[in-house]
C-alpha positions in Angstrom: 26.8 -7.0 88.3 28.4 -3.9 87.1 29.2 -2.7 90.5 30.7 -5.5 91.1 33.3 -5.4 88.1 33.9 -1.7 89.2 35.1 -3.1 92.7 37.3 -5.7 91.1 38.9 -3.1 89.3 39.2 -0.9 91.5 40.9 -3.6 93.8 42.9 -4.3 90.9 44.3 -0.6 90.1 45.2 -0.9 94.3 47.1 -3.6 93.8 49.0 -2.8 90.9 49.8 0.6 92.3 51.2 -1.4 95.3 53.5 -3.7 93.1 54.7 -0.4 91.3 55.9 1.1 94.6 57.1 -2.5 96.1 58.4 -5.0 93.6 58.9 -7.4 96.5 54.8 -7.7 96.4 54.4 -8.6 93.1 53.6 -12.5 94.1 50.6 -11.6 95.9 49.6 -9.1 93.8 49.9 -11.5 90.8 47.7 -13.8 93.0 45.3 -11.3 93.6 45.5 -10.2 89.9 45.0 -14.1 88.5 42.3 -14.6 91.0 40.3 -11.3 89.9 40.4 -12.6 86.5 39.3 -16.2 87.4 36.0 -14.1 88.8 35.5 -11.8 86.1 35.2 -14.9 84.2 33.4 -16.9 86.5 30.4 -13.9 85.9 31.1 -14.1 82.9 30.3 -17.8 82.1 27.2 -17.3 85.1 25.8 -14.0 82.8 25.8 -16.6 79.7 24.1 -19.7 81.3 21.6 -17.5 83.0 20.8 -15.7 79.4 20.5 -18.8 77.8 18.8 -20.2 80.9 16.4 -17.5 80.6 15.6 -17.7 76.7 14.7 -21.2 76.8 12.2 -20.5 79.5 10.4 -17.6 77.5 10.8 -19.9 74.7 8.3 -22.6 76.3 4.4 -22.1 75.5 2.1 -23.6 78.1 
């Protein structure tokens, strides 16, 4: 999972370099930029259920 938030930001530092050099692209580059965030918390809120996900199950005696 951390490689995968090292791509996204790595995408991210692209994109915002290109919106420094081309103002006119800042509407897909804010798209890009709101969608990246929508994923980093998407994993987020997936690392959590599957943590909790995973307690319970070591929680349960058999």
């Amino acid at each position: 999972m951390h490689s995968h938030m090292e791509a996204l930001w790595t995408i991210l530092q692209a994109r915002w370099e290109t919106l420094r050099r081309e103002p006119d692209a800042g509407y897909s580059t804010e798209t890009v930029l709101v969608t990246a965030l929508l994923v980093l918390a998407a994993l987020a809120v997936v690392a959590i259920v599957v943590a909790k996900v995973t307690e319970k199950a070591n929680g349960i005696t058999m």
